[in-house]
N, C-alpha and C positions, 0 to 999 in steps of 0.2 A: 321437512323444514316447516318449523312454524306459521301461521297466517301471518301473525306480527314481521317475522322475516320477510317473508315473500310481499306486505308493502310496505316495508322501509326500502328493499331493494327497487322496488318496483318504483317507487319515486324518487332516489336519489340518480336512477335511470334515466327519467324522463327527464329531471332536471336538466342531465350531463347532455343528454339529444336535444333538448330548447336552445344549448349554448355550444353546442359543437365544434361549431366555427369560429366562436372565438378564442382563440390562443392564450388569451391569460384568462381565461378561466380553469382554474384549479382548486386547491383543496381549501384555499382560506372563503373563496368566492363560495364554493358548495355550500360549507359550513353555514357561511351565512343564507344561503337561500332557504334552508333546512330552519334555520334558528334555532342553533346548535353551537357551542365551542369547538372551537377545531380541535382540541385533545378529547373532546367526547366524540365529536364523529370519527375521528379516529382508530378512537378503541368500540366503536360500535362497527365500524366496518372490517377492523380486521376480526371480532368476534364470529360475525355472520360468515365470512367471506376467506377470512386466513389471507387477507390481502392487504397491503398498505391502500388507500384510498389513491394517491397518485396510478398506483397501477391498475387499480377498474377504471380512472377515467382513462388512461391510456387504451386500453382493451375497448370500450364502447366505442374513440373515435377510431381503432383498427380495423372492428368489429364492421363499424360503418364504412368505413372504407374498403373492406371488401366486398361488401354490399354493393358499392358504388361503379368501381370495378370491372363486376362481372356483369352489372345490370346495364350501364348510359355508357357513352361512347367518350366520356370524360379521360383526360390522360391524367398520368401519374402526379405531373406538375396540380392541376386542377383540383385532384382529388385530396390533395394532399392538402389546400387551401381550406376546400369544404370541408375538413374535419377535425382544423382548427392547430395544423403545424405547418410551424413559420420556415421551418426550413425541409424544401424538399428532402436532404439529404438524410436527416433524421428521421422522417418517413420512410425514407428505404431501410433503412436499420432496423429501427421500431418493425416494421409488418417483417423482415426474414427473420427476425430473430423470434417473435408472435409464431410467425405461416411453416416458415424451413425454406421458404424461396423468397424473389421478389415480386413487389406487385407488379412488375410488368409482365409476370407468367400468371396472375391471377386468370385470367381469361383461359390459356389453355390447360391447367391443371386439373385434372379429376379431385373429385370431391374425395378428403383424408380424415382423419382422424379430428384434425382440427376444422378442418371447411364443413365438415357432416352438421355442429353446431351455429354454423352463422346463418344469419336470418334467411330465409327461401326469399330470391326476387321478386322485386313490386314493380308495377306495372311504369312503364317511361315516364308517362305524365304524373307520376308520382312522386319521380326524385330525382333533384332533393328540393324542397324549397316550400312546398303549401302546410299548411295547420295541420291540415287533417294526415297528411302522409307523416309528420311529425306522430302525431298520437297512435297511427296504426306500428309504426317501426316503433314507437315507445314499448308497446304491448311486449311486441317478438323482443324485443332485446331485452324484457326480463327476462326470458323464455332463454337467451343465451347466456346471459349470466349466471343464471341459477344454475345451466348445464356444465358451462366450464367450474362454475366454482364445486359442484357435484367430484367434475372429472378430477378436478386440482386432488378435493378431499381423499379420495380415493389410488389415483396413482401414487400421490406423495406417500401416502400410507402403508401401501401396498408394498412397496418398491425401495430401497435401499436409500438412491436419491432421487431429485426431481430430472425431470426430463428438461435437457437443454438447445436451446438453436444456436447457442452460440458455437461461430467457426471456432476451431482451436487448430495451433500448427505445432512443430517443433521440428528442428534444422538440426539434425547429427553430425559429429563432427565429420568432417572432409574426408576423406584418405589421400592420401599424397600418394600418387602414381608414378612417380621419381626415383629410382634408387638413391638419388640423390637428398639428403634428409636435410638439409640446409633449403631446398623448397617447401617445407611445413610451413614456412609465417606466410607462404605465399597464398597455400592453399585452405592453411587456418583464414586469414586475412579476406580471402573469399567467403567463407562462409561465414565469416563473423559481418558482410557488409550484405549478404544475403538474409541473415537474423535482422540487423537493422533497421534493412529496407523494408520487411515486413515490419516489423515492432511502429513502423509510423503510422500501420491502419490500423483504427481506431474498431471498425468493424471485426478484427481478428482478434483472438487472444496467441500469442504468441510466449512462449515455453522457454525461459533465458538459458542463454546459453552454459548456467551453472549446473542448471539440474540436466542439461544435456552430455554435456563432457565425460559423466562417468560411463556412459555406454562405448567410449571409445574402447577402452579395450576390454569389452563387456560382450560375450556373447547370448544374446536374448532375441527373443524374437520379437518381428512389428507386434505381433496381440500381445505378447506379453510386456513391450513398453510403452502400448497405446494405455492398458490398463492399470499401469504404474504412474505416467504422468496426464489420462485422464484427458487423451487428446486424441483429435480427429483424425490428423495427417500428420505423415512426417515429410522431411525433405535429405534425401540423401544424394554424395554426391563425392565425388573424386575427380580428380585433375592433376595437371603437371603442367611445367614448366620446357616449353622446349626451341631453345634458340628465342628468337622476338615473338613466338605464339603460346598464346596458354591451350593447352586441351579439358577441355571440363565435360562431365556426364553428372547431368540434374535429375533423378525422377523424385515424382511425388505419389507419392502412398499410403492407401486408404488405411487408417492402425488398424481397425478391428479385425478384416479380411487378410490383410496382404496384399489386397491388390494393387497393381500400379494402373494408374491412372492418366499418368502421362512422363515421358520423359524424352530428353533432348540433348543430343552431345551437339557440342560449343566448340567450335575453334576458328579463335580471333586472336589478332595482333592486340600484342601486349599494350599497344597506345588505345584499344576500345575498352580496356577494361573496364570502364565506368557506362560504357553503353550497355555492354556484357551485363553486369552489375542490375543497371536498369531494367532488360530486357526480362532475366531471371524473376522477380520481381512483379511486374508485371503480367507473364507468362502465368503464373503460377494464382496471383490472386483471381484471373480472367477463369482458370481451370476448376476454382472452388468458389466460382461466382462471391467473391467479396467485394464492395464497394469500395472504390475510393475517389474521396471527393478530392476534387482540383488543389487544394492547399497541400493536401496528402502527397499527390500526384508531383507537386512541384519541388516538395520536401525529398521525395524518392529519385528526382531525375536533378537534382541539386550536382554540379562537376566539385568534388572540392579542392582541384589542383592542377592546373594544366603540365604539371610536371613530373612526369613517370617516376622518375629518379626519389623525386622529394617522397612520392608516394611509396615506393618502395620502402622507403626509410621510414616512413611512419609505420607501415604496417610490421616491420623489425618491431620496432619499439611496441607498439601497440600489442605485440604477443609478449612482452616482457614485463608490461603494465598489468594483466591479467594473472601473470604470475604472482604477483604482489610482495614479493619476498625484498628487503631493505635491501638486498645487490641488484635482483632484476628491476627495481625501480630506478635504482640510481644510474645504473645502464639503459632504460627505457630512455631518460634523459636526453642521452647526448645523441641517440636515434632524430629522437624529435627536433634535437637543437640542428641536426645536419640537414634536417626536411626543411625547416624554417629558412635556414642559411639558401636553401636552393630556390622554395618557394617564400617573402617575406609576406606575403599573404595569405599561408594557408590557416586559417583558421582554426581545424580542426587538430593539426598539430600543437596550435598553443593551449587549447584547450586541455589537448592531455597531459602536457608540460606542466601545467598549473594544477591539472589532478596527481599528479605522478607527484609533485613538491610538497601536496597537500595530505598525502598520502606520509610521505616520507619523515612530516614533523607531528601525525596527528595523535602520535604518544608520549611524545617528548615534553617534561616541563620547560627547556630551555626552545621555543620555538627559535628557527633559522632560517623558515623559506619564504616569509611575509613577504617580503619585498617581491621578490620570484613569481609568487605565487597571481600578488597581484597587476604585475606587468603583463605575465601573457597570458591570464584572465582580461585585461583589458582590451588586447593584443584578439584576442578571440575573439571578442564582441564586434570590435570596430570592423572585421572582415568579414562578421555571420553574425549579424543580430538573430536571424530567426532559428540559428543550429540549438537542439537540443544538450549539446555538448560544451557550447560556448557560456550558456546559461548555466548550467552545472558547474563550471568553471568559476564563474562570479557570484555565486550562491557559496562554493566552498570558499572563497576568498573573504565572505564575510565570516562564514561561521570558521575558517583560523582566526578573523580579529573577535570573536565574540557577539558579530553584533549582528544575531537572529532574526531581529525584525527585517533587519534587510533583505537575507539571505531567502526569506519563503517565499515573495512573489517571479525569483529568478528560479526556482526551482516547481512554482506550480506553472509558469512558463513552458521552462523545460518538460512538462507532462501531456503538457498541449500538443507541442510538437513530435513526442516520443511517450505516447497512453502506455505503452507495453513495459513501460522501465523500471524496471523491479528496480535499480538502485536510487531512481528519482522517488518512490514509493519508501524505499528505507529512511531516504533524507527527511521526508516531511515526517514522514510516522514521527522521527527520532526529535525533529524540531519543535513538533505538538506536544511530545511526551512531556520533556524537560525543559527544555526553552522557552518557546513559549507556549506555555499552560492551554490546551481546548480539548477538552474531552472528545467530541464530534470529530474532529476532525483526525484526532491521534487514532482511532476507533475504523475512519475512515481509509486514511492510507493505509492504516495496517492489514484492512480487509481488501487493499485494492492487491498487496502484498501478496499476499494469498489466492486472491484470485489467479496472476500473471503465474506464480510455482504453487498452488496448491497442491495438486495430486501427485506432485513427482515421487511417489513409491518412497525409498527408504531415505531417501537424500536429505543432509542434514539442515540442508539450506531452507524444506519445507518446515522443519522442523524448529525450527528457529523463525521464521515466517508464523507460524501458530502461536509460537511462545510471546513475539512481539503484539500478536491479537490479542492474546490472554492477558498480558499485562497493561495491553491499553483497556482492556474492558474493567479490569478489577481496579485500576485505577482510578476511573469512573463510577465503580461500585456497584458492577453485574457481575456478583461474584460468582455466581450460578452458571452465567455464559461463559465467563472465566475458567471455572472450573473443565467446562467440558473442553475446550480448545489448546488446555494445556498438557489434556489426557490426551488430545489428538498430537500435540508438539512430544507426547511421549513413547505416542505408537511407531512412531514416524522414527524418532531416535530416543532409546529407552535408557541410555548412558548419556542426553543429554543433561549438562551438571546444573544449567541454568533454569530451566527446564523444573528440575526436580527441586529446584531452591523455590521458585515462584511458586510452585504447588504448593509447599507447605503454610509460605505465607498469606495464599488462600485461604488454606486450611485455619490459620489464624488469625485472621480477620473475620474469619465463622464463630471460632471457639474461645477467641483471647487466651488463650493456654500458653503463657512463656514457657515453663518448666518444658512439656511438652513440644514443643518450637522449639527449644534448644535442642533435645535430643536428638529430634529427627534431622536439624540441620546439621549435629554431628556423627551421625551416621551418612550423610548425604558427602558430607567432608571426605570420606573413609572412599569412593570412586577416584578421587585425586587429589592427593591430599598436600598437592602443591595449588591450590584452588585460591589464590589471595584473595579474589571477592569473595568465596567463603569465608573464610578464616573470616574478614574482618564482620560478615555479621555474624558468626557464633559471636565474637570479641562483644558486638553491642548488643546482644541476647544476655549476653552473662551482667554486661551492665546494665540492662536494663533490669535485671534481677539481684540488684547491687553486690553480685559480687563479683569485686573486683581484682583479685586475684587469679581467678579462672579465666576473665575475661583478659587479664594481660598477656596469661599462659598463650591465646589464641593473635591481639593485636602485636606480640612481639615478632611473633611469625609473619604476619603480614606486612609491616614496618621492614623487615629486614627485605623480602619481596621487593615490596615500591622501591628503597631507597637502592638495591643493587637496578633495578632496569629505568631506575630513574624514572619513576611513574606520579602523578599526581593528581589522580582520579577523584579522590571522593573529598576533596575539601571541603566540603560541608558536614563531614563526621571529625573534622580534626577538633572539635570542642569535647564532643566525648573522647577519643583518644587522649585527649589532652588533661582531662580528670582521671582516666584510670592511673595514668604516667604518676598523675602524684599521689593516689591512692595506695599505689607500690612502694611512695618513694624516690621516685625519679622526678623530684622537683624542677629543677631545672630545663628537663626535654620536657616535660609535661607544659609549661611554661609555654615555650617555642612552639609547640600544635596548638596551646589557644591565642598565642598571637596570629599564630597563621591562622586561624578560623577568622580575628577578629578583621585582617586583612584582607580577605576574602567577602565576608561580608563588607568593608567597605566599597568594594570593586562589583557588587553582585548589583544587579539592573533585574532580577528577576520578579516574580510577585513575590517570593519567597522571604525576599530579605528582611521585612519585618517581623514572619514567623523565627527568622534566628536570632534579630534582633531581642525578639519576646525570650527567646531560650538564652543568651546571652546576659541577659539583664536578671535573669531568675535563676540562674548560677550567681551573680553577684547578690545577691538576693535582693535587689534592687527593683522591688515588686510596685512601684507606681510607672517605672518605665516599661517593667515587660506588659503590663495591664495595657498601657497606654500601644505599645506596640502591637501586641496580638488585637487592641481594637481596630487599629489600621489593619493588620491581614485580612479581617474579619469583613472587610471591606472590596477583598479581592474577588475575583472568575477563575473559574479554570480549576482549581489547585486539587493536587488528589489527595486518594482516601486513607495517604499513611499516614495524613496531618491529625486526623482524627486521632491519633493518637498518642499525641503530644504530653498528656500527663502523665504517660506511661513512662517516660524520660525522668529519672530521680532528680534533674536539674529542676523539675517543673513542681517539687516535693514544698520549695518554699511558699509558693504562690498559688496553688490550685485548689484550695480550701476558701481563700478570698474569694467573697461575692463576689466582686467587681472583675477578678479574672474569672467568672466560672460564667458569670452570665457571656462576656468574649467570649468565651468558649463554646456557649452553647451557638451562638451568632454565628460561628464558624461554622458547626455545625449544619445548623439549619440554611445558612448557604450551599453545603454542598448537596444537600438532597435536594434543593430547588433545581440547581443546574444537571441533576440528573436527570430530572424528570423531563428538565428540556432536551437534554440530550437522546433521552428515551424518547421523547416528541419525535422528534429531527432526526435518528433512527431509524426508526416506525414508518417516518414520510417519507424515505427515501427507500422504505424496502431492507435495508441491513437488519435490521433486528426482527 
């Protein structure tokens, strides 16, 4: 390493050790003390280091903390003050997921792989606290830094992927030990509330139960579905139903070895189930040393129904809900409704009542479960404000009425309460995506996405989890990082259709190549060629290369689609639809799709509405409104990188040669690479990119 390296590092060191202890010193505070920009210190420290800046000052005050540790008689509370974190609890996170244990085994642990680089002990009256013991620990903790970032360069390199402390579980489905087959919701029902209980520590990563299901009638082994879904342990388990006693057998299981680790048969009266519930739970994160702090703890040992009966009812429904098919939902229903009827305060039953309604109208143009939906969303909240299910509940009660902004701080709620929720993770991704416009953030659920089912082997659900990364990244305009995560959403499933549409449009946002773009998306068609979101953009491939013939050939098929299952997705394409229609000749339908576009945009609250309003007005060739329009978008956040290419649209043929629209355009433009580069900032600091 350079000289220049070894004292940049060596004083951005000493700095982070002057200010240890205080807690909001972080990367804006550095920067300044440096006299530096934070996006230059940034890109000078991940240069040197291959590390976000947040994560070397994390590492010095860990780094010191074990120092501190294994040196003074300080306890964990203490040390954890001196090193500048405000909450114990993150401190115990932070150092197991750093060490592979907690700090309170720092003292008796043998020196590892990781302990071999932390500073050798200083003498008591040295720490922490005087000048001069400040400038000697300065020195060595170059001396560690240079070592881990050394070790970083070289494992990561070396090795496939990086090496992780994070726990990871996964909970296999049940077996029902019954001849009796009508005990499955019982024993699914158990495992599905043994998933949950876990899914509320925040210290675990927890493996959803989609990507688990298919090993039910799947014979493989622990190593081989440790290394498929990329996880530590499993939990396996069977039971039955017999008279007023459940009998349950829980072990948990190291993936890699096979081995067991610990296990426990269960047999209680059917009225403990929710002690049962709890105890499992508990049992198990004590056996994989995961922490959980008291809110966790309280969330886990939550009763949600002093009524066996109503519970049974729910967990009926609650296996019918999973199903998702338009009979099992509308039967999941009246499950819930007879749980309510027994218990009028359970909570969790209205919540799935209001999903199950919200589920049942979420394709429908004629929506019918508003009402429904928001009763026993409200119905939820008022008997479990703090349930991660009840918030889910009122989050989709706004986004059935449209109204987004509402809906995201009930669903980053619900994350608080329940980290592990791949569907809480889908909502926001899907809310940032479309709704409302933030790069950052759509970037960020989608990776959280992926993190919770990343690894799971061939499952399509990882696969679609990738594609949702890929297209929040390309979005944003890291076509590059785009590209590689859609090959990964392709390894994962190679017949995914969506999947292999987003790649090309990568690939065209690279090369601008319509001609090209079309084919590949009509060979893409030729997997299933009942694909209606295909179809409709070959349809606007052909019109954006005006012709419009071809292009009908394709929009006619798709039309026929929506209008049999009654679908009305893409209203913001019914203005092109609505010109091919009369380009054929079909004056009159053609007609009817740009009323309904223009409809549409009156109702649209999005940033978007004055970009259609710009294409709206430049179809009428109405070029000081569209001008005047696109100057206001020009004005917006957020908006992605397909707007860039809005001249590409033949509507845009009247006005896109005017100065006064080209300079908007370029104003567009040059907005969306600013908020890249923030976004790339904000990335960077957080470690994801």
């Amino acid at each position: 390493m350079p000289v220049s390296d070894n004292d940049f590092l060596r004083e951005i060191t000493a700095l982070i050790e002057e200010n240890i202890a205080d807690e909001q010193f972080g990367v804006s505070e550095l920067a300044g003390k440096m006299n530096m920009s934070r996006s230059n210190l940034l890109r000078k420290v991940k240069k040197h280091t291959d590390s976000p800046v947040n994560q070397l000052i994390r590492e010095v005050r860990l780094q010191r903390g074990m120092e501190l540790l294994r040196t003074t008689a300080l306890n964990v509370s203490e040390v954890s003050d001196q090193v500048g974190f405000g909450s114990v609890s993150y401190f115990i996170k932070c150092f197991r997921e750093y060490y592979g244990y907690p700090p309170g085994e720092a003292g008796k642990r043998a020196a590892d792989t990781d302990a071999a680089v932390v500073v050798p002990p200083v003498p008591l009256e040295h720490a922490p606290g005087s000048w001069s013991s400040r400038l000697r620990w300065g020195g060595l903790a170059l001396i560690v830094v240079i070592a881990l970032v050394l070790m970083r360069y070289y494992v990561w390199r070396g090795s496939a992927a990086k090496p992780s402390y994070e726990k990871s579980i996964a909970v296999l489905p049940f077996k029902n030990d019954s001849g009796d087959s009508t005990n499955l919701y019982l024993i699914n029902g158990l495992m599905e509330s043994t998933l949950n209980n876990l899914q509320k520590i925040r210290d675990l990563r927890v493996i959803s139960r989609t990507s688990t299901e298919k090993y039910r009638h799947m014979a493989k082994s622990i190593p081989e579905m440790a290394r498929e879904l990329n996880v530590q342990y499993f939990i396996e388990g069977s039971g039955q139903k017999v008279g007023d006693q459940i009998l349950l057998n829980i072990q948990l299981i190291e993936g890699t070895t096979d081995k067991h680790l610990w296990s426990r048969q269960y047999k209680r009266e059917a009225k403990d189930i929710f002690a049962l519930q709890q105890e499992i739970a508990h049992s198990i994160a004590k056996e994989i040393q995961v922490f959980i702090t008291p809110e966790e703890a309280e969330q886990i040992e939550k009763i949600p129904t002093e009524d066996l009966e109503a519970y049974d009812q729910y967990m009926k429904g609650g296996e019918l809900l999973y199903e998702g098919s338009t009979e099992s939902l509308q039967k999941s229903i009246a499950f819930f409704q007879n749980a309510i009827q027994r218990d009028p305060r359970f909570a969790k039953a209205y919540a799935a009542a209001a999903i199950a309604y919200y589920y049942l109208d979420l394709f429908q143009i004629n929506k019918k479960y508003g009402k429904e939906i928001s009763e026993y969303a409200d119905k939820a909240l008022l008997y479990d404000e703090k349930s991660a299910e009840s918030l889910i509940a009122k989050a989709l009660y706004f986004m059935h009425k449209k109204e987004y902004k509402d809906a995201a701080p009930y669903l980053e709620k619900a994350l608080e309460y329940n980290p592990n929720s791949g569907v809480v993770a889908h909502f926001l991704s899907e809310l940032y995506n479309g709704y409302l416009p933030n790069a950052a953030k759509y970037i960020e659920y989608a990776l959280l996405g992926v993190r919770i089912d990343g690894g799971s082997g061939d499952s399509s659900t990882v696969s679609y989890k990738y594609l949702h990364l890929s297209n929040a990244l390309m979005q944003a305009g890291f076509l590059d990082e785009a590209l590689e995560y859609i090959d990964k959403s392709l390894a994962y499933k190679p017949d995914n259709p969506f999947s292999g549409y987003l790649r090309i449009y990568i690939l065209y946002a690279r090369n601008e190549d319509l001609p090209g773009t079309c084919t590949a998306l009509v060979k893409e068609l030729k997997k299933d060629t009942t694909n209606f979101i295909m179809l409709q953009e070959i349809g606007k491939m052909y019109y954006f290369m005006r012709n419009y013939a071809e292009a009908y050939k394709y929009y006619k098929r798709y039309i026929a689609i929506a209008e049999e299952k009654q679908l009305d997705i893409f209203k913001h394409e019914n203005l092109k639809i609505g010109i091919v229609l009369q380009h054929v000749g079909q004056e009159e339908k053609g007609r009817a799709y740009i009323d309904a576009f223009t409809r549409y945009v009156e109702t649209d609250s999005s940033i978007y509405r004055h970009a259609s309003l710009a294409a709206y007005y430049s179809y009428l060739g109405n070029a000081p409104k569209a001008i005047e329009h696109m100057k206001l978008f020009a004005k917006e956040q957020d908006y992605q990188y397909w707007i860039l290419f809005f001249t590409v649209d033949p509507i845009a043929d009247s006005v896109k040669d005017l100065p006064e629209f080209r300079k908007a355009m370029q104003q567009v433009r040059d907005r969306f690479w600013e908020n890249h580069k923030k976004v790339r900032a904000t990335l960077e600091e957080k470690g994801l990119l």
